[in-house]
N, C-alpha and C positions, 0 to 999 in steps of 0.2 A: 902327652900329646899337646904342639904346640896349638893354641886358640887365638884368641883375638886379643891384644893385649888390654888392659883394664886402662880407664881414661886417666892421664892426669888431673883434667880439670872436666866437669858438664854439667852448663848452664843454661837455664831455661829461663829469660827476660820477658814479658808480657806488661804491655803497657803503652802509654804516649807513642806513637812512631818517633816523635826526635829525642826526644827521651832516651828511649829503648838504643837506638841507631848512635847515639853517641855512647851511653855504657858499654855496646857492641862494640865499637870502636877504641875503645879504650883498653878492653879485655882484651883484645886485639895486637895493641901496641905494649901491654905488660907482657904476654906471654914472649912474643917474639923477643920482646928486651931481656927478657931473665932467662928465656931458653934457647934462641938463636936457632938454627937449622937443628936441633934433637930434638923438636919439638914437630906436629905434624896438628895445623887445626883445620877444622871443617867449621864451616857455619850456614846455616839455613835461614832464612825469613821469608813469614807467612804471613796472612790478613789471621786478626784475634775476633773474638766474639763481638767486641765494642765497634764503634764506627772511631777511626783515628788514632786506632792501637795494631800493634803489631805483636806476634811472638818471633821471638829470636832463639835458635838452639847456637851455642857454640862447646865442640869438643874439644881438646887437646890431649893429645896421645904423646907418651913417648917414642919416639922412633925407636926402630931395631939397634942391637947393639950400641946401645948406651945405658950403662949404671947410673940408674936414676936414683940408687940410695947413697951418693953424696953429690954434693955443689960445689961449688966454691965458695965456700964460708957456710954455704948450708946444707940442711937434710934432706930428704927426702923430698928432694924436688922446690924446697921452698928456698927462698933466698933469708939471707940471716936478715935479725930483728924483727921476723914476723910471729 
């Protein structure tokens, strides 16, 4: 029975807002670089507990049909030399 598919990546940042909002960003411009349109991310931002902190969730899923156990050069969804 197909379900939901299991995430590539999901991260939970909590911390500085600029801080947090640039690692956000960056996580952002990795994925799409190594994974292009078979990749599919969400991302949320919320107020944290602190005053001047933010939480950030971001997922990345593989899309439908696409064999995510090889890359080009790599495995399992990871780009080689890591």
């Amino acid at each position: 029975m197909p379900g939901t598919p299991r995430p590539l990546l999901a991260v939970r940042l909590i911390g500085p807002a600029a801080t947090v909002a640039q690692q956000k960003q960056h996580l952002l411009t990795l994925l799409t670089e190594q994974h292009g349109d078979r990749v599919s991310i969400r991302s949320s931002t919320h107020s944290a507990r602190h005053a001047g902190e933010i939480r950030v969730y971001v997922t990345a899923t593989l899309k439908e049909h696409y064999d995510h156990t090889t890359t080009e050069g790599g495995t399992l969804g990871h780009p080689p030399d890591c």
